[in-house]
ZALUM-765598 format. One record per residue (C-alpha): residue in one letter; residue number from 1; x, y, z. Coordinates in pm, whole numbers, plus 50000, padded with zeros to 5 digits. Layout:
+------+-----+-------+-------+-------+
| type | seq |     X |     Y |     Z |
+------+-----+-------+-------+-------+
|    a | NUM |     X |     Y |     Z |
...
+------+-----+-------+-------+-------+
END
This chain:
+------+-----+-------+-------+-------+
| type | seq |     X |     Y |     Z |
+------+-----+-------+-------+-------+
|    x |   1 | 10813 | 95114 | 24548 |
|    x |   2 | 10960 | 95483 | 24598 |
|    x |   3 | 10646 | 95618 | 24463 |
|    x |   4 | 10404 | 95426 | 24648 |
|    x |   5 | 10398 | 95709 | 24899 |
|    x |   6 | 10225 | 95940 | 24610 |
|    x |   7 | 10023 | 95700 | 24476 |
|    x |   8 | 09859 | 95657 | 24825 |
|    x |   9 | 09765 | 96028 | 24885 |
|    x |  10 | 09646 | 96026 | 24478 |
|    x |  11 | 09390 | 95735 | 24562 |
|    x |  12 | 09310 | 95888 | 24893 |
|    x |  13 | 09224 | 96229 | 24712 |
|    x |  14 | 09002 | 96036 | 24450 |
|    x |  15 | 08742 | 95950 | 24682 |
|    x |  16 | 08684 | 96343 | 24819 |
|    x |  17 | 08623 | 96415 | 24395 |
|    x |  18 | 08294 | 96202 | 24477 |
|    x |  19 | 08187 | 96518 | 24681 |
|    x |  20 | 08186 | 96803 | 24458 |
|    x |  21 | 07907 | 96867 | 24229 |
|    x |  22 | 07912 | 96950 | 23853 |
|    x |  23 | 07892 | 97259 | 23929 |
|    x |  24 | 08196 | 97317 | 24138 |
|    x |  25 | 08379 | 97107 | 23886 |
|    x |  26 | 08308 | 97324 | 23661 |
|    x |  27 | 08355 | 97685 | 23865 |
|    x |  28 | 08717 | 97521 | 23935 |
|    x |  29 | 08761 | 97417 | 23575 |
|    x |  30 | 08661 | 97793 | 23445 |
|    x |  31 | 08940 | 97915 | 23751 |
|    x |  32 | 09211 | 97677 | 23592 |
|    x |  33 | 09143 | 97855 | 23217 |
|    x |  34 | 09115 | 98201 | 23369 |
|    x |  35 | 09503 | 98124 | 23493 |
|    x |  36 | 09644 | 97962 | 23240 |
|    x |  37 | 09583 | 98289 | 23049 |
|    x |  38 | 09685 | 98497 | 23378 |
|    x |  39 | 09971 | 98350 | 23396 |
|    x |  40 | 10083 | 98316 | 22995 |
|    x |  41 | 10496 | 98464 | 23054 |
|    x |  42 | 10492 | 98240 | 23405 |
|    x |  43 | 10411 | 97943 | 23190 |
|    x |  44 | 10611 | 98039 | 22817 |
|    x |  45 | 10879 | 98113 | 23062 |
|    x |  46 | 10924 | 97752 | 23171 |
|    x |  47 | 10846 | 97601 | 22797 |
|    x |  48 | 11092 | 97845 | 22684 |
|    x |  49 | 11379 | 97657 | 22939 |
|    x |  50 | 11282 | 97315 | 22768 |
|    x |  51 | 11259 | 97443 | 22412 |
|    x |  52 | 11622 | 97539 | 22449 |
|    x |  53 | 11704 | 97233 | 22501 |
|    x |  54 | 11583 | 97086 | 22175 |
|    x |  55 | 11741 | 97161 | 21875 |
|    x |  56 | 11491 | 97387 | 21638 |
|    x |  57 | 11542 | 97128 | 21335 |
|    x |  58 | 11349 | 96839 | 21582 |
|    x |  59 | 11043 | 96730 | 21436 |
|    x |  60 | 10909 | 96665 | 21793 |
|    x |  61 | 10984 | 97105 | 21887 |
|    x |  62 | 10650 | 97223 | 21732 |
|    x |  63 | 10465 | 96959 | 21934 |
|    x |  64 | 10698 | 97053 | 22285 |
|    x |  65 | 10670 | 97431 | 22182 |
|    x |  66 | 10380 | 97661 | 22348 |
|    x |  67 | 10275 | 97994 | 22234 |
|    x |  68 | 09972 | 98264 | 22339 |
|    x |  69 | 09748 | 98134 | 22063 |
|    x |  70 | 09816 | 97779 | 22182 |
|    x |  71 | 09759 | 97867 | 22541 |
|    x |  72 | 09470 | 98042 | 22480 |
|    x |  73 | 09319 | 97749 | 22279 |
|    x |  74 | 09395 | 97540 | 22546 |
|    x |  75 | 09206 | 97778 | 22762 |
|    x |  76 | 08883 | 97793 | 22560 |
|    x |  77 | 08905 | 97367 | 22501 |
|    x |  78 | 08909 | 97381 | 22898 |
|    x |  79 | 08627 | 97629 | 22901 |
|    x |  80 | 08432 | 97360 | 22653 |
|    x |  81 | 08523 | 97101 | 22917 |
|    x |  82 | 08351 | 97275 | 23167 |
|    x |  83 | 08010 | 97363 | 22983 |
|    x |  84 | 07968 | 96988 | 22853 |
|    x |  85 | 07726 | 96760 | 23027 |
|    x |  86 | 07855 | 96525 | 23309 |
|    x |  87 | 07880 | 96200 | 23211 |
|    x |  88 | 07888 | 96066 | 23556 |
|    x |  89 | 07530 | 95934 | 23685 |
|    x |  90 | 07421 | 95840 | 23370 |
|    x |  91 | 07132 | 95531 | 23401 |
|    x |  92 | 07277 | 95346 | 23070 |
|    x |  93 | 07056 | 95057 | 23135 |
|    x |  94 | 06777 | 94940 | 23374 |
|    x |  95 | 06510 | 94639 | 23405 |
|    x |  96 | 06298 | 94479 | 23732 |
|    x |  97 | 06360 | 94084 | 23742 |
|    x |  98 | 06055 | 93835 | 23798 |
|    x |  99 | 06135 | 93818 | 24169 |
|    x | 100 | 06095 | 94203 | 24195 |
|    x | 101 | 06451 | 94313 | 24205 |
|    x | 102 | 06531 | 94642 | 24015 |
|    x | 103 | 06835 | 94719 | 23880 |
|    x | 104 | 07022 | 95020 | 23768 |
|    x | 105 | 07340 | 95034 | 23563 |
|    x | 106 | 07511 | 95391 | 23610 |
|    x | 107 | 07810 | 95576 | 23492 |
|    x | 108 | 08078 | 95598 | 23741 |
|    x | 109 | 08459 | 95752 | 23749 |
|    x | 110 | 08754 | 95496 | 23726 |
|    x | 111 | 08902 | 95644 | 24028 |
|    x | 112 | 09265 | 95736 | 23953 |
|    x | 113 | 09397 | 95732 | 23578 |
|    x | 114 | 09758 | 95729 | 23492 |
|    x | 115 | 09892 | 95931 | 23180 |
|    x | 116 | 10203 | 95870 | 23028 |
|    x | 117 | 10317 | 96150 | 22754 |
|    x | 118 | 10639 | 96268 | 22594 |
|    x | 119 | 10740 | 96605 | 22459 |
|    x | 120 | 10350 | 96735 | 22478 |
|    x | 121 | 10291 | 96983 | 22746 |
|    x | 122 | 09951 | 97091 | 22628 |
|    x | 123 | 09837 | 96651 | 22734 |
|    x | 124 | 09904 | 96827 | 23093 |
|    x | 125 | 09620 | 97048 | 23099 |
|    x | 126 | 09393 | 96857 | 22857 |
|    x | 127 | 09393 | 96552 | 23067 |
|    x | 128 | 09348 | 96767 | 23433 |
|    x | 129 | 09042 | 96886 | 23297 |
|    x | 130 | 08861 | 96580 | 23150 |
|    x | 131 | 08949 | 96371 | 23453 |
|    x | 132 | 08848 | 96611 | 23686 |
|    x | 133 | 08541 | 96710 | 23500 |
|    x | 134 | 08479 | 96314 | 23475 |
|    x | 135 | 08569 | 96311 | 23852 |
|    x | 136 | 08884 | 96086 | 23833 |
|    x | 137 | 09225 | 96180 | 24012 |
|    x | 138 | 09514 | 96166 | 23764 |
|    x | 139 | 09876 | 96063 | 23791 |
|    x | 140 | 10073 | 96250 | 23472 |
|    x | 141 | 10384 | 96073 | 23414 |
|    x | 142 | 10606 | 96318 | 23143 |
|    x | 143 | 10870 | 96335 | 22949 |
|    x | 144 | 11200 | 96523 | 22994 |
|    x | 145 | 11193 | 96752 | 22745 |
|    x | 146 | 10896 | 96888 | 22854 |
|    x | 147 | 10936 | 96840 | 23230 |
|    x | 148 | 10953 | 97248 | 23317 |
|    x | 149 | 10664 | 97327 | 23138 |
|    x | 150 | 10447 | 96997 | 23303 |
|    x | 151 | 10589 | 97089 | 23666 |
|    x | 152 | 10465 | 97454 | 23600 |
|    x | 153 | 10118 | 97366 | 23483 |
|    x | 154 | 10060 | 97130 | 23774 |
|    x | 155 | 10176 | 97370 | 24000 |
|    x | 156 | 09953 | 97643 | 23881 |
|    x | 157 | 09636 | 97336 | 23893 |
|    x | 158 | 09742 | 97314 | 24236 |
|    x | 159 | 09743 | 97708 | 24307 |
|    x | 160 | 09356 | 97678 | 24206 |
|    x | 161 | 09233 | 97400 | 24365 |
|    x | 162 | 09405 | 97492 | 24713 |
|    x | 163 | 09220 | 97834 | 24657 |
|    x | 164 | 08893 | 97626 | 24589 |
|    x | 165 | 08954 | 97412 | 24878 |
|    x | 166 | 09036 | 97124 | 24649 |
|    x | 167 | 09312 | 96853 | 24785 |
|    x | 168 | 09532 | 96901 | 24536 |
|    x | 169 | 09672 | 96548 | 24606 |
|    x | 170 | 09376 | 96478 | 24275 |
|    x | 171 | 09676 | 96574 | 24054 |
|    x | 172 | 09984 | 96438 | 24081 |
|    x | 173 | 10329 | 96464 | 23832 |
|    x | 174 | 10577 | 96199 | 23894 |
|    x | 175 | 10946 | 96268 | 23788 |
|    x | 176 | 11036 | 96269 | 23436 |
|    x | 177 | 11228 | 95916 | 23504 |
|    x | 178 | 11232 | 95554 | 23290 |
|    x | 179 | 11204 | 95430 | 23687 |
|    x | 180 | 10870 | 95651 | 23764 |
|    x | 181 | 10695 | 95500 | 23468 |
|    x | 182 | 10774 | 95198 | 23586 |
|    x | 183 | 10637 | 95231 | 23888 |
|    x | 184 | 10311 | 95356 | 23790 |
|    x | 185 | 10257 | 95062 | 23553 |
|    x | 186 | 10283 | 94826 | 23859 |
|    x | 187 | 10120 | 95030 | 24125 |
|    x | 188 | 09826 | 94798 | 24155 |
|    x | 189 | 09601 | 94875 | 24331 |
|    x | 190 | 09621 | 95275 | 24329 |
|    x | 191 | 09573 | 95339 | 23967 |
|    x | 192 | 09311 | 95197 | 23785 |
|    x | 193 | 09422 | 95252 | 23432 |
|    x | 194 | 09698 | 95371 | 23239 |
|    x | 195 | 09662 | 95574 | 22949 |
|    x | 196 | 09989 | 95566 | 22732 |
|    x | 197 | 10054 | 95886 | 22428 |
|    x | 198 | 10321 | 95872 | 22225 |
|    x | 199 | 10532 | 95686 | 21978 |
|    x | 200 | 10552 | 95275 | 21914 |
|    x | 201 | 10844 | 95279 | 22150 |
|    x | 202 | 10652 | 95387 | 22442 |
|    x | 203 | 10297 | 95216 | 22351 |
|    x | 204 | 10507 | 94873 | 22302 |
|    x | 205 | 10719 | 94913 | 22651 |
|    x | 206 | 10359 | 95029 | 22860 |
|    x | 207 | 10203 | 94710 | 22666 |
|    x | 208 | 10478 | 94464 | 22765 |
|    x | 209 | 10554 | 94594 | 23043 |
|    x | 210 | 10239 | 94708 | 23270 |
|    x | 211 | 10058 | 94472 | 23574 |
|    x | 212 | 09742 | 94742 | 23549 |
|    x | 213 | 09507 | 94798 | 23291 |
|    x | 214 | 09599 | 94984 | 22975 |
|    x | 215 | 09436 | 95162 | 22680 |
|    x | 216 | 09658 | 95178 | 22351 |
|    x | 217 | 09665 | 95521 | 22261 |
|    x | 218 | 09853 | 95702 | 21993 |
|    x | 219 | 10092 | 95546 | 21730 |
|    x | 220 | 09952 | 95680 | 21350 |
|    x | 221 | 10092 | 95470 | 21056 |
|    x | 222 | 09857 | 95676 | 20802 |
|    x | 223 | 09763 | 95581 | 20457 |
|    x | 224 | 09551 | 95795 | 20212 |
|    x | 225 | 09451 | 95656 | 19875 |
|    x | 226 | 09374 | 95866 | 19577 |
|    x | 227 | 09128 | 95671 | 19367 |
|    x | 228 | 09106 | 95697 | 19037 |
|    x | 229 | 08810 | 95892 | 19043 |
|    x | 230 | 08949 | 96134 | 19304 |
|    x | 231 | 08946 | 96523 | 19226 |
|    x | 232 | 09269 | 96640 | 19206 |
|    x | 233 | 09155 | 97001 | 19314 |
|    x | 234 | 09028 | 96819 | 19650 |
|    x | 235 | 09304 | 96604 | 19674 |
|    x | 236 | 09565 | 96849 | 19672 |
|    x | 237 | 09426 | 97040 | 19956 |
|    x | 238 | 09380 | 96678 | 20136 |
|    x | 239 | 09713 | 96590 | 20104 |
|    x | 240 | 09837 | 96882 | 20184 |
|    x | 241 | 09676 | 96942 | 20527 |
|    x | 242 | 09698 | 96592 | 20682 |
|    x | 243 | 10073 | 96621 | 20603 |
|    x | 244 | 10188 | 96978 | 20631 |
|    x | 245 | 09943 | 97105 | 20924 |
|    x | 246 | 10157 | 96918 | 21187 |
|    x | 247 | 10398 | 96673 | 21100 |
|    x | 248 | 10439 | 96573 | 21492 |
|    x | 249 | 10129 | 96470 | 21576 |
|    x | 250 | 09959 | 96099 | 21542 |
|    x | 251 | 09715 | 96160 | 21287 |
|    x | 252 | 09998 | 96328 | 21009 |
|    x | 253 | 09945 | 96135 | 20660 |
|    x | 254 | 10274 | 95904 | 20641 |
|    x | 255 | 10210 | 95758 | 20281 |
|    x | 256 | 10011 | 95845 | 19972 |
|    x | 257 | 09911 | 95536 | 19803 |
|    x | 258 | 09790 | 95688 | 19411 |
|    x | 259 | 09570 | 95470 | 19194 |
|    x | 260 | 09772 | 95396 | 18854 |
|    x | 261 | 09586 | 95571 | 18650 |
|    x | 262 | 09621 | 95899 | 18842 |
|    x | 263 | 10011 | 95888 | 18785 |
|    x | 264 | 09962 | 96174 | 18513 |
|    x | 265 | 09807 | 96382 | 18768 |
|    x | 266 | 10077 | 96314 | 19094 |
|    x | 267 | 10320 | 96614 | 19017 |
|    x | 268 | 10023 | 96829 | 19063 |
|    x | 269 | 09868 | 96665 | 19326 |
|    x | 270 | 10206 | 96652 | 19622 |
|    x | 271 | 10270 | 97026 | 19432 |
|    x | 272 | 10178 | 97216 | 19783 |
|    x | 273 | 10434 | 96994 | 19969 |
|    x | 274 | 10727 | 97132 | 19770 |
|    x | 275 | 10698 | 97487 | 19928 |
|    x | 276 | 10739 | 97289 | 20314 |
|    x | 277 | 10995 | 97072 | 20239 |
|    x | 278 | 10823 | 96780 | 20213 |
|    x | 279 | 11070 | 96502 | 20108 |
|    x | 280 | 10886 | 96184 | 19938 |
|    x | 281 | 11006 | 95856 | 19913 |
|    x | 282 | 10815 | 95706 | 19580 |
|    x | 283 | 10822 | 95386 | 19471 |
|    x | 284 | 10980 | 95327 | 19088 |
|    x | 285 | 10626 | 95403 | 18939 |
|    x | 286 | 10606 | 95741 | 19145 |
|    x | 287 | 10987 | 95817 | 19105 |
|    x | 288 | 10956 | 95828 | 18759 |
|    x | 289 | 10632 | 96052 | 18745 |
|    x | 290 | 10818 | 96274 | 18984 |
|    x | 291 | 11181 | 96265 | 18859 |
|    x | 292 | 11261 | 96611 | 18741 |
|    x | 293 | 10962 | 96747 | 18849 |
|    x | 294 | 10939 | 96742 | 19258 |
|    x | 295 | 11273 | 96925 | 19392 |
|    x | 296 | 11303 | 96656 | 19728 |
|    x | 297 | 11284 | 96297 | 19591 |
|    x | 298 | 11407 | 95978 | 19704 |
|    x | 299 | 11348 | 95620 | 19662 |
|    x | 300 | 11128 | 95414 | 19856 |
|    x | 301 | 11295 | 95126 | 20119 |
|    x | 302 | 11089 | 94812 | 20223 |
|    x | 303 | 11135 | 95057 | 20533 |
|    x | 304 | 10935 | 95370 | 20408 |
|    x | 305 | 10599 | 95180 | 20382 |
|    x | 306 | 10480 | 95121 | 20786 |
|    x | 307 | 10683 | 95417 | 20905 |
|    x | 308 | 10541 | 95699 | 21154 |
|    x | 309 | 10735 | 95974 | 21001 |
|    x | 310 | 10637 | 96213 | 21256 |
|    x | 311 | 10837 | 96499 | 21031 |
|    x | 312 | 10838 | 96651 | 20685 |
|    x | 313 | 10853 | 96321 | 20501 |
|    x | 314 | 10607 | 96080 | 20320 |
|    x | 315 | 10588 | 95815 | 20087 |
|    x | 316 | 10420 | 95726 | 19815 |
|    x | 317 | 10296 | 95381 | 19631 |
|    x | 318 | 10111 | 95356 | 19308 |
|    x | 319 | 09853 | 95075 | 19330 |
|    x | 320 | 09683 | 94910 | 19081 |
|    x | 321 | 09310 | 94843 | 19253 |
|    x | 322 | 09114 | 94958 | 19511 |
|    x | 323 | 09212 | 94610 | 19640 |
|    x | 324 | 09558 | 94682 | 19646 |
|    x | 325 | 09532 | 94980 | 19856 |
|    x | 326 | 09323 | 94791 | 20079 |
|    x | 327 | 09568 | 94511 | 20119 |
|    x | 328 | 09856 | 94751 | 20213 |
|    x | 329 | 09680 | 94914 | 20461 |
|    x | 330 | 09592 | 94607 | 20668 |
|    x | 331 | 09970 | 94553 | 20620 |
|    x | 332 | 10087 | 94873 | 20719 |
|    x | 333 | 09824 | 95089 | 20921 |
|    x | 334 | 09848 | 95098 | 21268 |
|    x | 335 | 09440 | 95105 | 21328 |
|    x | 336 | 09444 | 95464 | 21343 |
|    x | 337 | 09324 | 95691 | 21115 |
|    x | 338 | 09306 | 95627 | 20693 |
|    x | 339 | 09129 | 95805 | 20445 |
|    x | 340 | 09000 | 95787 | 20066 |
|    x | 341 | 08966 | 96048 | 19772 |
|    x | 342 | 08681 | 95976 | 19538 |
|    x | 343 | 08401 | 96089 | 19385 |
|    x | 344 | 08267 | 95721 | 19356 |
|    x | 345 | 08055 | 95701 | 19669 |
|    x | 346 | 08054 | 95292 | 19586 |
|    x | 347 | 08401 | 95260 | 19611 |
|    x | 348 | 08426 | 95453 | 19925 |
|    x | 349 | 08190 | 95263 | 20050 |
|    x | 350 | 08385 | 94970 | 20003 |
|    x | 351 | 08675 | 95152 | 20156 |
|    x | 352 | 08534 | 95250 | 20496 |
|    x | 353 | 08356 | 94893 | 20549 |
|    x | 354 | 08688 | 94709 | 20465 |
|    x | 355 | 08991 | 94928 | 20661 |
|    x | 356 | 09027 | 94848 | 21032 |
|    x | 357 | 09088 | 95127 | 21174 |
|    x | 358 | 08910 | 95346 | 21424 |
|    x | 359 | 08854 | 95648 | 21192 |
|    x | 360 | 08803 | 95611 | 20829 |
|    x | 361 | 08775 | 95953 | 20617 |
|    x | 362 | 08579 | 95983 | 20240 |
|    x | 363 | 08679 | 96306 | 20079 |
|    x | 364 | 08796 | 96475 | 20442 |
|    x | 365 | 09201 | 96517 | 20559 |
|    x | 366 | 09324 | 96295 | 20865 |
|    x | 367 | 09402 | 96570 | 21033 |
|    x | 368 | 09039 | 96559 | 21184 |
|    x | 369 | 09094 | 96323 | 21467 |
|    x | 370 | 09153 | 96478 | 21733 |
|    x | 371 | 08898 | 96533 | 22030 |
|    x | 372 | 08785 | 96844 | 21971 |
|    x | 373 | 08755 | 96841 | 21622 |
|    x | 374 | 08488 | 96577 | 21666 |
|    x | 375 | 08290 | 96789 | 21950 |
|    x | 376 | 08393 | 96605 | 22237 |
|    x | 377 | 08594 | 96937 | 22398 |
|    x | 378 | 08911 | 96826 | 22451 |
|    x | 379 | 09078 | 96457 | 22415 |
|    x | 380 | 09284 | 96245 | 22661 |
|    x | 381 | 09444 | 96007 | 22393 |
|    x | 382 | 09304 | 95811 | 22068 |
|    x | 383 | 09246 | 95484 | 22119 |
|    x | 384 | 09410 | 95213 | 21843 |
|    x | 385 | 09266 | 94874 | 22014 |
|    x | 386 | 08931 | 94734 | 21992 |
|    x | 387 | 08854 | 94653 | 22347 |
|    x | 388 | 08684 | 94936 | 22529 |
|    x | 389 | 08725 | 95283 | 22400 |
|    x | 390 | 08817 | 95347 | 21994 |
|    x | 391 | 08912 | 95665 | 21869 |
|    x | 392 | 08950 | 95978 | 22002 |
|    x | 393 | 08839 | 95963 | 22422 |
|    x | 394 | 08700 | 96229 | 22594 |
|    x | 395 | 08456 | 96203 | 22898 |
|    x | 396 | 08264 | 95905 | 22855 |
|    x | 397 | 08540 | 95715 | 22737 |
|    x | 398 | 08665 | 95761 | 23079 |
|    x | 399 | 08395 | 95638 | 23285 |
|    x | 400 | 08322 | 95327 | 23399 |
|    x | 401 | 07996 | 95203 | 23555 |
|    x | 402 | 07818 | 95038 | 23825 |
|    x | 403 | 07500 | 94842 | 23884 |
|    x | 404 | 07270 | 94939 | 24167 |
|    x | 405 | 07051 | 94648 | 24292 |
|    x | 406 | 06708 | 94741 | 24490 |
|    x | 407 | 06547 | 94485 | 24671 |
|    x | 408 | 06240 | 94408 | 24949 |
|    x | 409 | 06427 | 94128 | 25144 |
|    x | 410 | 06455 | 93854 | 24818 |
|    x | 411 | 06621 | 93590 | 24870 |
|    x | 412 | 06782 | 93344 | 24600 |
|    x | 413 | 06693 | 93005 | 24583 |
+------+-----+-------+-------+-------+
END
């Protein structure tokens, strides 16, 4: 294993985060913000290099693209970092046995966590600060197209922490290589989990392919279903935000499933999308209510429904039932994020207690789920499995735990 050499001074590093307090976590974490705004043209100057790489008509260059607003907010979600409560020592459960013995569950780091991320530089500094504010080491696997930007972020982490007296071994970016993130999903033994962000293509391979544990992250097929009691007024500023804010990112609506009898109202309500360039892919139902009257329409494949569009395009279904919507869903959504439009709190009801998925919106825009949307400062992925973590994860969802057993010389029988 080429890498096994890094991976050994990563896991060696881990165990000196054990001896900084919150405090100096946080001092260093303050340091790190304080730079990244310091050191704005140092760090444009390197996205700029990969940015010119990628054609301007890629859906993927607003995600891989950096700006001063975007570094500043990354700044102030690493300030949040720092002023949240650790979640390390946490007593999450304790009890004294019949024979005396007392017992303490608490929260504890992982140790080293592995990230693997494509064309999203901003995952670099959003994942150094929740792992080291959680006190794990992290390994950041990137992609190419954002590999100048990721090596200049890490280098400026490690400017900081040598200044703090920090081995800066506690962060560690591996070559932008198919071999290096293969190699991190069989170091066993030096990282403890593997946290995967990107497209089905990448979640699949990580799945398949890693011999450490993993936490599905990422993939959005996203549904939102206009009921027939939806407000159109509502439902055209829905719409229009969880498609059109950014069409990139995971939680981007990918199909607009309309109830029947809300076919009248459909021009009006995908209206906004016109003036981005939104091209929709309707069924024959919606294809006729649009014909004539939305400027980019196409006809839906087998292949539209289940997509991750990831770019200015969405399609639509009319349904007949609440039922219906519900069924395509479960056959479509990828367990991330779905929402409803009603003013019939029964029927949304319904809706949030029947879709699977780890975030289910009434009256509210996808768009929402992301970490620090829901007060959690900043996010290191959003989980789509059931085992463990679900949803967006932030500090806790990092942490593991440990029990603590006292005793007065008991012995079992």
């Amino acid at each position: 294993m080429q890498l096994k050499e890094t991976f050994e001074r990563v896991k060696r590093a881990s165990k000196s985060l054990a001896l900084l307090s919150d405090e100096q976590r946080n001092e260093i974490l303050q340091a790190v913000a304080d730079a990244i705004i310091n050191n704005k043209v140092r760090i444009l100057e390197a996205n700029a290099q990969d940015l010119a790489k990628m054609e301007k008509s890629n859906p993927l260059y607003d995600r891989l693209q950096l700006t001063d607003s975007r570094l500043e907010g990354i700044a102030a979600d690493m300030r949040n970092v720092a002023t949240l409560p650790s979640p390390l020592g946490h007593i999450t459960k304790q009890k004294t046995l019949p024979n005396g013995l007392r017992l303490c569950r608490v929260s504890v780091p992982f140790g080293v966590i592995g990230m693997i991320y494509e064309a999203r530089p901003n995952v670099t500094f959003d994942v150094f600060s929740l792992c080291f504010k959680s006190g794990n080491a992290c390994v950041l696997k990137g992609g190419k197209d954002a590999d100048c930007s990721n090596r200049e972020e890490v280098a400026l982490i490690h400017e900081i922490l040598e200044k703090y007296g920090v081995n800066p071994d506690v962060v560690a970016l591996l070559p932008a290589t198919h071999e290096a993130t293969g190699e991190m999903l069989n170091a066993v033994g030096y990282v403890d989990l593997c946290i995967p962000r990107g497209g089905r293509k990448l979640i699949d391979f990580v799945r398949d392919t890693a011999r450490i544990p993993v936490i599905e992250t990422g993939a959005g097929v996203v549904n939102t279903y206009f009921d027939k009691e939806g407000d159109l007024e509502m439902g055209k500023a829905i719409i229009n935000n969880a498609k059109t804010r950014r069409v990139s990112v995971c939680n981007a609506l990918d199909c607009l499933l309309v109830h029947l009898d809300r076919l009248v109202d459909l021009v009006e309500l995908v209206k906004p999308m016109a003036e981005k360039n939104v091209i929709i892919y309707a069924d024959e139902k919606a294809y006729a209510a649009l014909e004539g009257k939305y400027p980019l329409l196409e006809h839906a494949t087998n292949e539209s429904f289940g997509t991750e569009f990831m770019d200015y395009k969405l399609a639509v279904k009319t349904v007949f039932s609440l039922e219906e919507a519900l069924a395509h869903i479960d056959e479509n959504g990828s367990g991330h994020s779905e929402a409803i439009i009603t003013m019939n709190e029964t029927t949304a009801r319904m809706f949030q207690a029947h879709v699977d998925a780890a975030c289910v919106y009434w009256n509210a825009p996808t768009s929402f789920t992301d970490g620090a949307q829901f007060g959690l400062g900043a996010e290191i992925g959003i989980s789509t499995q059931k085992l463990g973590p679900r949803g967006p994860m932030a500090l806790e969802e990092i942490t593991t735990y440990k029990w603590l057993i006292e005793g007065e010389g008991q012995i079992r029988p």
